[in-house]
The first five atom37 places (N, CA, C, CB, O) and aatype in JSON, in Angstrom:
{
  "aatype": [20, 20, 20, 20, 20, 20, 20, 20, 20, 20, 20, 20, 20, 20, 20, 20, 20, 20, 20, 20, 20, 20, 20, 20, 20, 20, 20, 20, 20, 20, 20, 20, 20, 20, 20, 20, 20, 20, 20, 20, 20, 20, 20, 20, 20, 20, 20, 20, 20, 20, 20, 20, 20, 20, 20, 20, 20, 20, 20, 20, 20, 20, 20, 20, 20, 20, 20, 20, 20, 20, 20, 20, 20, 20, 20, 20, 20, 20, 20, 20],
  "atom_mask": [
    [1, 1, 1, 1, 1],
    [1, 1, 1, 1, 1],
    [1, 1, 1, 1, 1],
    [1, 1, 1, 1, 1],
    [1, 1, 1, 1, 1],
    [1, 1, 1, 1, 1],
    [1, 1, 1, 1, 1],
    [1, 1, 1, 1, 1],
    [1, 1, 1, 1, 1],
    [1, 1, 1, 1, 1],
    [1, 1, 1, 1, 1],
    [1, 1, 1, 1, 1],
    [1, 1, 1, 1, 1],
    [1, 1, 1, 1, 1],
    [1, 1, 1, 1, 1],
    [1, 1, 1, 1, 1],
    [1, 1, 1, 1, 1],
    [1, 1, 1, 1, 1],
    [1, 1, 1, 1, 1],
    [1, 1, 1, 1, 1],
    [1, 1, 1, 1, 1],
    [1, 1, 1, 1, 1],
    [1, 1, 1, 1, 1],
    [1, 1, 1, 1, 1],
    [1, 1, 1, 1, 1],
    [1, 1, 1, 1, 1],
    [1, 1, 1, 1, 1],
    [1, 1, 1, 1, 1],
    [1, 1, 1, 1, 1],
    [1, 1, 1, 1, 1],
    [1, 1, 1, 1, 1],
    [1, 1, 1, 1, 1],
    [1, 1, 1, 1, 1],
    [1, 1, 1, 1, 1],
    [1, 1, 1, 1, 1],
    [1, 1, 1, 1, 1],
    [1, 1, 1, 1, 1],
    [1, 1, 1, 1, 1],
    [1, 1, 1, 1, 1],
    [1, 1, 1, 1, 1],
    [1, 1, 1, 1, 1],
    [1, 1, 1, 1, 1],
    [1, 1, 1, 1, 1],
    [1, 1, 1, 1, 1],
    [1, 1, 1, 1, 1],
    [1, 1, 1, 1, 1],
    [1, 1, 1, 1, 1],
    [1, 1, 1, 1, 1],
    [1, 1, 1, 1, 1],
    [1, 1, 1, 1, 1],
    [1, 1, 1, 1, 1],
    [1, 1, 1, 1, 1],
    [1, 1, 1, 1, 1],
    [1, 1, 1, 1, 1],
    [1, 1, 1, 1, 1],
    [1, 1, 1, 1, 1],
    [1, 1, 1, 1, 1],
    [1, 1, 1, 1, 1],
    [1, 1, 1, 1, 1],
    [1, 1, 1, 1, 1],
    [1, 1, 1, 1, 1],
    [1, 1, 1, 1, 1],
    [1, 1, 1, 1, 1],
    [1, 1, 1, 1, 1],
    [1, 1, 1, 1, 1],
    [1, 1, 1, 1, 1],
    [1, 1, 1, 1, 1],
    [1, 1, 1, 1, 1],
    [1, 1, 1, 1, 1],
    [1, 1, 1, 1, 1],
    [1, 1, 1, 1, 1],
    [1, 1, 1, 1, 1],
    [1, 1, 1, 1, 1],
    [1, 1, 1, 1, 1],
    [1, 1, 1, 1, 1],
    [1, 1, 1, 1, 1],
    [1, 1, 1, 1, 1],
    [1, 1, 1, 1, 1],
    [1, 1, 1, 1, 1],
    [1, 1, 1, 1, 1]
  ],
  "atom_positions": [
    [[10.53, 3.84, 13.79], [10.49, 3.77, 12.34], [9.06, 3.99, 11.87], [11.05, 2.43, 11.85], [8.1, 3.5, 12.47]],
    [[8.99, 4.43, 11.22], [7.54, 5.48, 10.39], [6.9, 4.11, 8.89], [8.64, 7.78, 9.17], [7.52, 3.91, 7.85]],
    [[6.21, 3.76, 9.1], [5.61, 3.2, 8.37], [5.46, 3.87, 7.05], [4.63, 2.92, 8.96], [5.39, 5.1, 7.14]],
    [[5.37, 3.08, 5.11], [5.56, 4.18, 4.54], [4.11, 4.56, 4.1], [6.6, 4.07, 3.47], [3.18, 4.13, 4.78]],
    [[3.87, 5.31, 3.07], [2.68, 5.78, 3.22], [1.68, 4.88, 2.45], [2.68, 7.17, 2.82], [0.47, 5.03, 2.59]],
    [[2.31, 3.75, 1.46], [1.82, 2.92, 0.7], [1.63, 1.69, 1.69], [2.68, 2.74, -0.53], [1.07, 0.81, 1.03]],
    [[1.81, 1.29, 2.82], [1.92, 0.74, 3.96], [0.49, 0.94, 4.52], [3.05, 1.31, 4.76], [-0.47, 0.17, 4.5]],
    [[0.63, 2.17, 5.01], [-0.68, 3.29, 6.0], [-1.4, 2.92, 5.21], [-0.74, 5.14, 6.23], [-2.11, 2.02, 5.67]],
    [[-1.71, 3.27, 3.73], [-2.61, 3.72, 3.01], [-3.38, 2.07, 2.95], [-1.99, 4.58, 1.57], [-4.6, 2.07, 3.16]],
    [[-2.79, 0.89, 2.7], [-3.31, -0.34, 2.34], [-3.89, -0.97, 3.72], [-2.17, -1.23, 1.62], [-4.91, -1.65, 3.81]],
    [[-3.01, -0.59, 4.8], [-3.93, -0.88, 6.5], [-4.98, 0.23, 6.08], [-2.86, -0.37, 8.47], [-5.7, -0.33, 5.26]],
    [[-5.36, 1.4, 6.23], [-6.8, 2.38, 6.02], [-7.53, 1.76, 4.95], [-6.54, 4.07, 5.55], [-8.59, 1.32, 5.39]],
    [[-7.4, 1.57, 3.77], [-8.59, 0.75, 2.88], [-8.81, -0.35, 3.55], [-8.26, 0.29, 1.36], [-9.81, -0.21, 4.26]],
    [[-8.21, -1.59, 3.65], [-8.16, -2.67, 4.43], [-9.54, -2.63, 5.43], [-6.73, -2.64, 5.2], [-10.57, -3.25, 5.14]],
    [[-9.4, -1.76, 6.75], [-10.06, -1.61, 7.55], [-11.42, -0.68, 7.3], [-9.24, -1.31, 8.37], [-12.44, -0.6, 7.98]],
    [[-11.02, -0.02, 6.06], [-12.16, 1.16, 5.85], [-13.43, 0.2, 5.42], [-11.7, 2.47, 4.44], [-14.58, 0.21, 5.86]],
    [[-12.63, -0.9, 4.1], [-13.37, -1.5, 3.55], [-13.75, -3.47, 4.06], [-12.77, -1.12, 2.24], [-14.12, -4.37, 3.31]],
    [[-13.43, -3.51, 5.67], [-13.62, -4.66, 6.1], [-12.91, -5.75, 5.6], [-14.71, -4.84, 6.01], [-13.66, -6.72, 5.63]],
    [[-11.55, -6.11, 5.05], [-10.84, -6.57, 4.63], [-10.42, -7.47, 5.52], [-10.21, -5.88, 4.15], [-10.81, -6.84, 6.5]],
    [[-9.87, -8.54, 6.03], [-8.72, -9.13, 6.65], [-7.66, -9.23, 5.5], [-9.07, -10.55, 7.33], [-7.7, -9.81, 4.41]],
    [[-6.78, -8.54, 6.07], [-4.98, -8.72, 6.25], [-4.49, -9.92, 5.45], [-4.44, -9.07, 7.98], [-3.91, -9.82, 4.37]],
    [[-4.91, -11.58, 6.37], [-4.27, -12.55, 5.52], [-4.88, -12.74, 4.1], [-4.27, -13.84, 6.22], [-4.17, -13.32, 3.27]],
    [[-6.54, -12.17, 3.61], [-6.99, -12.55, 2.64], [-5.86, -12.48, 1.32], [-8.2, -11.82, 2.57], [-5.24, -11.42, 1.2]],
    [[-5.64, -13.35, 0.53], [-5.12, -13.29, -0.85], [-5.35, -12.21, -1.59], [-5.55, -14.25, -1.57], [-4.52, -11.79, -2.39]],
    [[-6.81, -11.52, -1.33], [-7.39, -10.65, -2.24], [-7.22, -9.29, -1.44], [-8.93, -11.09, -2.65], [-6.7, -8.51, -2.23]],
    [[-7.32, -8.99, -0.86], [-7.01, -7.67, -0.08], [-5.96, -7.33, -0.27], [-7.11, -7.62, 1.23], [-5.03, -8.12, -0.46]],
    [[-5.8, -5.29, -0.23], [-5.19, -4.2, -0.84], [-3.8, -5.05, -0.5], [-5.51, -2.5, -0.2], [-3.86, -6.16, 0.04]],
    [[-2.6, -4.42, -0.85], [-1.45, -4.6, -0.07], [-0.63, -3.21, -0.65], [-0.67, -6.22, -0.33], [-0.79, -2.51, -1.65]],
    [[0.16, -3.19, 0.29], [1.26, -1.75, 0.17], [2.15, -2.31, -1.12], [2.53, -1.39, 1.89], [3.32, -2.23, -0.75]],
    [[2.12, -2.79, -2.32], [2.6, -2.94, -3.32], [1.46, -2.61, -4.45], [3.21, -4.19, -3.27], [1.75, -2.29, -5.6]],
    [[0.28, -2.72, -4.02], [-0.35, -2.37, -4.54], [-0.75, -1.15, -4.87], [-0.79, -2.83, -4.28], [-1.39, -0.83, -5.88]],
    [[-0.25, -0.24, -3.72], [-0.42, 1.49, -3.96], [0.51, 1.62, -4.7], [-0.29, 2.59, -2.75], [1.41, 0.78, -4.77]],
    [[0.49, 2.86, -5.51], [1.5, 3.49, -6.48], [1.13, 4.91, -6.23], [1.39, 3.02, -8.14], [-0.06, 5.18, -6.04]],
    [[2.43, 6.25, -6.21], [2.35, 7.19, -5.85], [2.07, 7.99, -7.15], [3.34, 7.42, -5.06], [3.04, 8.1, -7.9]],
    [[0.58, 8.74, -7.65], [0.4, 9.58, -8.99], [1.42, 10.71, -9.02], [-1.13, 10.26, -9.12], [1.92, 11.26, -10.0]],
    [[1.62, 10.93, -7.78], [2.09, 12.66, -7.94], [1.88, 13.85, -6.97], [1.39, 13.23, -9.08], [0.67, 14.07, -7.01]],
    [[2.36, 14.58, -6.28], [2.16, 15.62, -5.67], [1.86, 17.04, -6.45], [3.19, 15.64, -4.9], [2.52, 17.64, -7.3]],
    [[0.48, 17.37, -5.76], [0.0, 18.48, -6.55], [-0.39, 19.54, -5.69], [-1.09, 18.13, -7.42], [-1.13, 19.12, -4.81]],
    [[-0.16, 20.8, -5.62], [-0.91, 21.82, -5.04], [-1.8, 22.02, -5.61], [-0.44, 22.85, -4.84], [-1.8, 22.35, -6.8]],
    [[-2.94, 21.83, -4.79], [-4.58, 22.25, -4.74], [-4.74, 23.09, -3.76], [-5.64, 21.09, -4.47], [-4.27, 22.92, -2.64]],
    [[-5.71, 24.49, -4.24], [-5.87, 25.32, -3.21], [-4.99, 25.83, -2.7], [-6.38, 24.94, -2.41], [-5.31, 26.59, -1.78]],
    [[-3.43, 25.71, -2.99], [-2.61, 25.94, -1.49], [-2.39, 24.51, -0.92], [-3.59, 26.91, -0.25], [-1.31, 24.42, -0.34]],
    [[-3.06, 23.49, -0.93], [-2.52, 22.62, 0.0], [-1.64, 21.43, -0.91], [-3.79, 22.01, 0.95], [-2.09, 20.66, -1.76]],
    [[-0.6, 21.54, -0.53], [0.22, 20.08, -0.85], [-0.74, 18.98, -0.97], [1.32, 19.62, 0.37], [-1.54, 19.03, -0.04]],
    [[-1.03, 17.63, -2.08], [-1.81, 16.91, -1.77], [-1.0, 16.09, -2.89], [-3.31, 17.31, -1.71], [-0.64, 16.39, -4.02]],
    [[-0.85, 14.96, -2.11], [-0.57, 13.55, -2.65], [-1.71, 12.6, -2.95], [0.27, 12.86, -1.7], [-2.72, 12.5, -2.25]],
    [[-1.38, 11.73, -4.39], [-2.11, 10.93, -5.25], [-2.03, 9.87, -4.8], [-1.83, 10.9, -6.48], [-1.42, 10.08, -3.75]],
    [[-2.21, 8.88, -4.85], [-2.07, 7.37, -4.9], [-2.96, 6.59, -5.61], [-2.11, 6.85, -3.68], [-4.15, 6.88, -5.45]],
    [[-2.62, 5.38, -6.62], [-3.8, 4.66, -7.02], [-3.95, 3.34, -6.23], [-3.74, 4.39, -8.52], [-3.39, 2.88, -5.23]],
    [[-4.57, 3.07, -6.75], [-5.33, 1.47, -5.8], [-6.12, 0.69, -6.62], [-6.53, 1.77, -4.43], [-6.89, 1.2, -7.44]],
    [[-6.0, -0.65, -6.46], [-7.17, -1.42, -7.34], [-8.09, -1.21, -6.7], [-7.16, -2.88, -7.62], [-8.24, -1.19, -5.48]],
    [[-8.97, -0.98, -7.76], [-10.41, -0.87, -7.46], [-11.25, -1.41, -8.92], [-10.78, 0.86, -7.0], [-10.87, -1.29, -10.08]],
    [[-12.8, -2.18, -8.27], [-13.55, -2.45, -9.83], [-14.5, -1.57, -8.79], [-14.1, -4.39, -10.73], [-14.76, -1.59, -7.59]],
    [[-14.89, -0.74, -10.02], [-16.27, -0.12, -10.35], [-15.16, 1.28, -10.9], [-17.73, 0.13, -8.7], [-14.12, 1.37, -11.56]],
    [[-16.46, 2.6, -9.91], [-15.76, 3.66, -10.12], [-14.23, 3.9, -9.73], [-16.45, 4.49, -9.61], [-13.74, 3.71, -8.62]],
    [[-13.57, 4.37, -10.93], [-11.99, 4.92, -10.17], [-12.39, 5.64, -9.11], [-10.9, 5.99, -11.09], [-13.42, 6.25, -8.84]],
    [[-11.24, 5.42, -8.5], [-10.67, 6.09, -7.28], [-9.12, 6.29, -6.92], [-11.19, 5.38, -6.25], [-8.16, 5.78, -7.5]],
    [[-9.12, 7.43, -5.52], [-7.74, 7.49, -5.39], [-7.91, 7.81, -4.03], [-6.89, 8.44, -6.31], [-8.97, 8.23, -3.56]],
    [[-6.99, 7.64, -3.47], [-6.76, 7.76, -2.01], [-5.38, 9.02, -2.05], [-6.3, 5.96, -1.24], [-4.26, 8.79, -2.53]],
    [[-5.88, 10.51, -1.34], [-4.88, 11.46, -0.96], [-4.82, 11.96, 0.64], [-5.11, 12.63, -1.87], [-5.64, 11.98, 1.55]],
    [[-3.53, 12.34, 0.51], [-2.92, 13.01, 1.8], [-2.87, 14.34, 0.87], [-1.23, 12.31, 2.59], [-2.54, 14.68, -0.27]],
    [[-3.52, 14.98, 2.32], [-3.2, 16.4, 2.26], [-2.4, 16.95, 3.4], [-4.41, 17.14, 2.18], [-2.45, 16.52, 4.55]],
    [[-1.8, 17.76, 3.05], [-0.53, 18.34, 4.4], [-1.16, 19.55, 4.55], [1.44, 18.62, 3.98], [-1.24, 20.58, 3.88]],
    [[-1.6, 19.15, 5.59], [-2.11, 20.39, 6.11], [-1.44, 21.29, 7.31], [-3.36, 20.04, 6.5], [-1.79, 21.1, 8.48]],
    [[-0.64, 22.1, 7.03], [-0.04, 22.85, 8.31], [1.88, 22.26, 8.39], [-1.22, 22.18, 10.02], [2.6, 22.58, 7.44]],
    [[2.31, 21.71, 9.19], [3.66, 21.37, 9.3], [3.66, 19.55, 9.72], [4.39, 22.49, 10.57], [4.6, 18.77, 9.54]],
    [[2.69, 19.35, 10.15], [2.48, 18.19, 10.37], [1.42, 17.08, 10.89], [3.15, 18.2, 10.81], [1.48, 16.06, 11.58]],
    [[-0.12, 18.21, 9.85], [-1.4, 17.01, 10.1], [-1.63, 17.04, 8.5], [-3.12, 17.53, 11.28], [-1.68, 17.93, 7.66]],
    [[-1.75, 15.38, 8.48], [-1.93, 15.21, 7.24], [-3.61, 15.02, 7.43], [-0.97, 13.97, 6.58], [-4.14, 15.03, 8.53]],
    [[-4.49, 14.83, 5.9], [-5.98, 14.3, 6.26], [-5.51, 13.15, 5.13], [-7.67, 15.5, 5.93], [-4.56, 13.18, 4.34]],
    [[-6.41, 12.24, 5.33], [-6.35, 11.15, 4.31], [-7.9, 10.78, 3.92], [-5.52, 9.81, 4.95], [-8.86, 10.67, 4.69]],
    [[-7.89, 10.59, 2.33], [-9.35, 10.17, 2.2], [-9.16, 9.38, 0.77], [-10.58, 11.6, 2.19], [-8.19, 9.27, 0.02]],
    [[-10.28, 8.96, 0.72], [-10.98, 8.53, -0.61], [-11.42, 9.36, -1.73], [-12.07, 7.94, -0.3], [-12.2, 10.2, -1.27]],
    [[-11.3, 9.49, -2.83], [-11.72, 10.55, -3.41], [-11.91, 9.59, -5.34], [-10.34, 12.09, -3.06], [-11.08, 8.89, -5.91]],
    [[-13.04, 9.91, -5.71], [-13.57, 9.41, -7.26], [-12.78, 11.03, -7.94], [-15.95, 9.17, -7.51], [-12.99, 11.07, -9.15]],
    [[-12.16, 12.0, -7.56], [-11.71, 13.23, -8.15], [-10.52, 12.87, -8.7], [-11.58, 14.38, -7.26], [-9.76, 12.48, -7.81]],
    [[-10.03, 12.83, -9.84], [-8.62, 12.51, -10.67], [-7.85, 13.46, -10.18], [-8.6, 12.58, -12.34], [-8.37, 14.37, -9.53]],
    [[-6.48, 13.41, -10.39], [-5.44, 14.13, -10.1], [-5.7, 15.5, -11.06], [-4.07, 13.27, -10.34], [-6.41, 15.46, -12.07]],
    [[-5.19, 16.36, -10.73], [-5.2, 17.64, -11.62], [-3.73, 17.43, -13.04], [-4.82, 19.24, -10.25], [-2.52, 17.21, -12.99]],
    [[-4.52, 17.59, -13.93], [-3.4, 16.95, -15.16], [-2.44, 17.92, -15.41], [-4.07, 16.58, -16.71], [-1.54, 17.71, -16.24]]
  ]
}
């Protein structure tokens, strides 16, 4: 069974950003919400938001090929 991507995405901040898991305050996979799938460039690329204080941000998957995604951090808004 495949973990979902709001799942993945809250373990990768979590660990990106030194988090423990049981903290009260750390990300959780309810906390992601999916913006939208957009082609950029050609590449399929999925949105997600996340709490964050300071600068916005968003965390995307890009599909790259049939089955490598990249995942990152990005202060770049979704394309409107």
């Amino acid at each position: 069974m495949y973990e979902s991507d709001e799942k993945w995405i809250a373990d990768y901040l979590r660990l990106k950003n030194g988090e423990d898991i049981n903290s009260p305050k750390s990300v959780k996979a309810s906390d992601i919400k999916l913006i939208g799938a957009f082609t950029i460039n050609g590449v399929v690329t999925d949105y997600f938001s996340y709490p964050y204080t300071g600068e916005p941000s968003w965390v995307i998957i890009e599909v790259i090929g049939d089955k490598e995604d990249c995942v990152r951090v990005t202060s770049k808004p979704p394309p409107l």
